[in-house]
N, C-alpha and C positions, 0 to 999 in steps of 0.2 A: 496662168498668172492671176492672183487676186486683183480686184478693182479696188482702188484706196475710196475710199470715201470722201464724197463730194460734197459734203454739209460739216456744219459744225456741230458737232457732239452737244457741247453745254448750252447752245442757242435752242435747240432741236428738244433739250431737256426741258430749259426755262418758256419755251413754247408748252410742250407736254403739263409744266407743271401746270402753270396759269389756266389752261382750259380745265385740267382737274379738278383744283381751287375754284373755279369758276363753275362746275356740274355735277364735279363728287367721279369717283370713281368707276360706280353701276352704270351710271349714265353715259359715260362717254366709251363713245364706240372708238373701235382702231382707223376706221374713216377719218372720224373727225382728229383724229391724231395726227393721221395725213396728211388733213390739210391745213391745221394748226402750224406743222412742223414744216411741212412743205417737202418733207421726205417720204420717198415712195415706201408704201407697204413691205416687201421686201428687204430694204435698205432698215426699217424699223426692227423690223424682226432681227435683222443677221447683226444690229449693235447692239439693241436693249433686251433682247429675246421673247420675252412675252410683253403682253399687257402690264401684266401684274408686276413682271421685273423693274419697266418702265416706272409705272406707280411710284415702287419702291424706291428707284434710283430717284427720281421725283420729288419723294421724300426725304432722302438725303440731305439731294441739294438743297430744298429746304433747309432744312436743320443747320448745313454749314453756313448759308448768307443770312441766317438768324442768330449764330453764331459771330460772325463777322460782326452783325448791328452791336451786338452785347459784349463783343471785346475792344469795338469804339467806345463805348458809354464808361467799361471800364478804365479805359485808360484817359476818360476826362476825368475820373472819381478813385485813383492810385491808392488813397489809405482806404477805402472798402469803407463799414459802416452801415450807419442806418444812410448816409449821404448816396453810397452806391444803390442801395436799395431804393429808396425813393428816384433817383433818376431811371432806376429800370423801371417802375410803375408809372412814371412819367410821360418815357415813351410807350409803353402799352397804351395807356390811355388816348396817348395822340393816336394811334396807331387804329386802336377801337371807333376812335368817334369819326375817322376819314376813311377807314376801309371797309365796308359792309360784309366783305368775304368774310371777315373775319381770318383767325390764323389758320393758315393752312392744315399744320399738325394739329391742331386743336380738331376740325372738319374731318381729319382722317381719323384720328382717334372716336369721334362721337358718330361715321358711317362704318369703320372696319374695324373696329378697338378689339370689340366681343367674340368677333366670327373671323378674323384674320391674326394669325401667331406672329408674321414678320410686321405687321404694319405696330400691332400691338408691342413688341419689341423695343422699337424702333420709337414710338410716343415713351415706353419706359425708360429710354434711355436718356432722350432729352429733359423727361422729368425729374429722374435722379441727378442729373448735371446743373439741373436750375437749383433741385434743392441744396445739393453739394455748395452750390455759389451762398446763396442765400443762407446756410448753415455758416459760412464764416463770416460773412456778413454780419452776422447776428454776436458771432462769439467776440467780434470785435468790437462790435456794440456793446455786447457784457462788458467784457475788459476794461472798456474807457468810461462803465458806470453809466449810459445812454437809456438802457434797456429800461423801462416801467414794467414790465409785463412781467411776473415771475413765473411765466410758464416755462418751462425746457426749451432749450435752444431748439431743439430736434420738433417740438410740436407747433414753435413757431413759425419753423422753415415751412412744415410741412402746412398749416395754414396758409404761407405766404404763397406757396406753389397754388394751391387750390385758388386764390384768391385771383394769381396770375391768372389761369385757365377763366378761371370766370369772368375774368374781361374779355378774354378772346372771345367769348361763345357769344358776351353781350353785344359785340357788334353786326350780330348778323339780323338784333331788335332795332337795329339805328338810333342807338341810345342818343340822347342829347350829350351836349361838352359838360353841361350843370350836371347832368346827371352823371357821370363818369368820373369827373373831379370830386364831386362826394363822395362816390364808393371809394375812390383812392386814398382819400383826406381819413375818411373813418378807417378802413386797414390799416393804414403807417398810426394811424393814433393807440390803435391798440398795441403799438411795441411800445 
């Protein structure tokens, strides 16, 4: 008869993630998973399989509770816009100038982007989804006459995404709030 498992799955994750976030993924050994998680070696293996699955699942759950953040903010900001858009650089920004980790996807993409096909995947796919957001964002920006920028919708998104990412990466410089609020203040100026 199987033994059911005596931990919780999503605690055991959000334990794994954070020490990740927190070492990068070269660095951390299946020890310290261990005893981050508080789940025996064994019990690791037989739910997440490897390391690397871990990782990945890791990254998931990432993606979905960042996911969660940006379908709050949406639904403060219902007609989309340049309004939606400036509230999601908003909170990056807070987000930047209080957490030094910086974002997690961001940290996996910039140690396993190049040399890892799922991890790289998987940053592709949140990046195509931000720009998808930010692409109607934008179109709805056109429509209501908002937009200055006469660049293409599609070159703006894709600026906007890049622009995202580069706040993440800038909070692992401990940018100052002055300093983060400008870079934000000049991005939304160019739409």
């Amino acid at each position: 008869m199987a033994r059911t498992k005596e931990f919780d799955q999503e605690q055991a994750l959000d334990a794994a993630m954070h020490l990740f976030w927190e070492r990068g993924y070269e660095a951390t050994s299946i020890q310290e998973l261990v005893e981050a998680t508080g789940v025996q070696r064994q019990s690791l293996y037989d739910t997440f399989g490897s390391k690397h699955e871990m990782f990945l699942q890791t990254l998931m759950r990432y993606q979905e509770l960042e996911g969660h953040q940006l379908s709050d903010i949406m639904k403060m900001h219902p007609k989309g816009g340049l309004p939606l858009i400036r509230a999601i650089f908003e909170s990056r920004a807070s987000h930047t100038v209080c957490d030094p980790r910086g974002c997690f996807g961001s940290n996996c993409s910039v140690e396993l982007g190049t040399s890892d096909q799922a991890v790289a995947e998987r940053i592709r796919i949140g990046r195509d989804g931000l720009e998808e957001l930010f692409t109607r964002c934008l179109v709805q920006a056109s429509d209501a006459h908002e937009l200055k920028n006469s660049s293409s919708v599609s070159a703006l998104a894709q600026f906007l995404v890049n622009a995202f990412f580069g706040l993440n990466l800038m909070a692992k410089t401990r940018p100052t709030k002055a300093m983060i609020d400008n870079v934000v203040a000049v991005t939304l100026a160019t739409l």
